[in-house]
N, C-alpha and C positions, 0 to 999 in steps of 0.2 A: 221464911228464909231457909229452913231445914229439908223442907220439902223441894225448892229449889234446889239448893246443893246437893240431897239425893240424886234427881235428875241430870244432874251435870256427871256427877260420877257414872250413873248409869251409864251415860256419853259415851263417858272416854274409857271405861272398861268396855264396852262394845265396839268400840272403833279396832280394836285388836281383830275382831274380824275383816279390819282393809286390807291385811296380808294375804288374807286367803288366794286374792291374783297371783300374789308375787309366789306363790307356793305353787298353784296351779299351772302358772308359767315355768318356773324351772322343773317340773315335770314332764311340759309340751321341750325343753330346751334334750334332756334328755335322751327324750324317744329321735330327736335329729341326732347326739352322741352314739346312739344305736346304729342310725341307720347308717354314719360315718364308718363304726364299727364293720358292722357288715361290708361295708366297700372294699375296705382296707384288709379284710381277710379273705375275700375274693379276689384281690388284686395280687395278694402273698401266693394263697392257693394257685392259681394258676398262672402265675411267673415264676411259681419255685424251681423251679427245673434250672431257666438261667439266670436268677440271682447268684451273686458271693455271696460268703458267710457274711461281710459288714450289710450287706444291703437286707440279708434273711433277720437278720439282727437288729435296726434299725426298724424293718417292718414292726419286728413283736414290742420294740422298745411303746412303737407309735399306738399300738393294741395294745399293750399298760399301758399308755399314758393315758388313753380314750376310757378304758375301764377306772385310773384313780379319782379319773374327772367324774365320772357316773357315778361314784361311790362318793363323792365331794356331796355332791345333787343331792343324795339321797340323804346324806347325814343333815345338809341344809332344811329340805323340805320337811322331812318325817320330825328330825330334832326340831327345826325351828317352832315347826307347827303345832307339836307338844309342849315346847317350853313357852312359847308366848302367845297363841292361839286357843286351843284346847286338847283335854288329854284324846287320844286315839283308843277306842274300846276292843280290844282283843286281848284282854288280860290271859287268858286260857290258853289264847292261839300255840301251838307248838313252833311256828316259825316264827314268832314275836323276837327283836333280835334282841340279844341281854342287855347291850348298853342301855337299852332306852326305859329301863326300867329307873337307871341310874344318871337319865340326861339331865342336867340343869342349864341356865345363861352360861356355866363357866366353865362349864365339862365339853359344852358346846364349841366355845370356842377353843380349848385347848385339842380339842378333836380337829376341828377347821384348820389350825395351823400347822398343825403334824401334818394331814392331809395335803396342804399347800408345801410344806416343806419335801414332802415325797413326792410331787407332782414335779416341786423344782429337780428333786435329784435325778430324775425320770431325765428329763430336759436335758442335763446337765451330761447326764451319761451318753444321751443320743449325740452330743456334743464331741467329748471325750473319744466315739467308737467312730465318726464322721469328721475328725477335725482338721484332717488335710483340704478337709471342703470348708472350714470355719472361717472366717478373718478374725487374725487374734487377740482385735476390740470386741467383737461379736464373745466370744470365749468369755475374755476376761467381764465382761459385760454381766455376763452367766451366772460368772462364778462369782461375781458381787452380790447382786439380785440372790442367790443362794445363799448366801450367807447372813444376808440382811434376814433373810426368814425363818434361820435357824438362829440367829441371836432375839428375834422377835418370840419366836418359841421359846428361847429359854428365860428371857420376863418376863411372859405372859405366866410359863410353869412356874417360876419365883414367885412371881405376883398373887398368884395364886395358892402358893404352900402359906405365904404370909398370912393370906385373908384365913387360911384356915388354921393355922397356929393359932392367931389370934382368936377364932372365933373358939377353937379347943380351948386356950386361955380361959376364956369368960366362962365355960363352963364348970371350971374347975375349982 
């Protein structure tokens, strides 16, 4: 019977490799955020002459916005893939980036929500500099959605000071 339940464990500790798609995929999702990129600074570059400042403004909004999304990707994939996949070998590497020395499940997602939270402000602000063009359900719509993400941030970050209060506790 021991021998079985080895092999079962073995299972399901190996299955943590059926992510590797879903890491693989939002890497392929990426390189399309790139090519976006690129459009959209093509399209800036050579309309700059007759853009106004709101329209030259809204462009670079939309070029953050497409860079906080790549930088979401990136924290998902490399983070995810390290915290619940396997470690990534470039301990030496000089471009190794510092967080990830320091990723866990809950650094992870407090990174993810900050991220999400600055994606909405992004949003929020294209909103704000465009808003003679908004309907002021669309706005108000926004600026819920935005706040729902920043109060989800800040009990995810409680939630999180607690588990380590606590876990300081028991060490002491």
């Amino acid at each position: 019977m021991k021998k079985a339940e080895q092999k079962i464990e073995q299972f399901i500790f190996f299955s943590r490799w059926m992510q590797m798609p879903v890491y693989l995929g939002l890497i392929i999702a990426s390189l399309f955020y790139v090519f976006k990129f690129m459009m959209q600074l093509w399209n800036l570059m050579t309309n700059f002459t007759s853009m106004d400042e709101n329209t030259i403004m809204l462009a670079v909004l939309g070029l953050i916005d497409i860079s906080m999304v790549i930088n979401l990707l990136v924290v998902v994939f490399i983070g995810g893939y390290w915290t619940f996949v396997s470690k990534i070998e470039f301990e030496n590497h000089d471009d190794k980036p510092e967080w990830l020395s320091k990723i866990n499940a809950s650094t992870l997602k407090i990174k993810l929500i900050v991220s999400l939270v600055s994606i909405s402000g992004v949003h929020l602000l294209k909103t704000f500099v465009d808003i003679h063009n908004i309907e002021l359900q669309d706005a108000l719509l926004q600026i819920g959605i935005h706040m729902v993400f920043i109060l989800s941030a800040l009990l995810l970050a409680y939630t999180d000071k607690i588990m380590h209060f606590n876990d300081s506790d028991s060490n002491h």
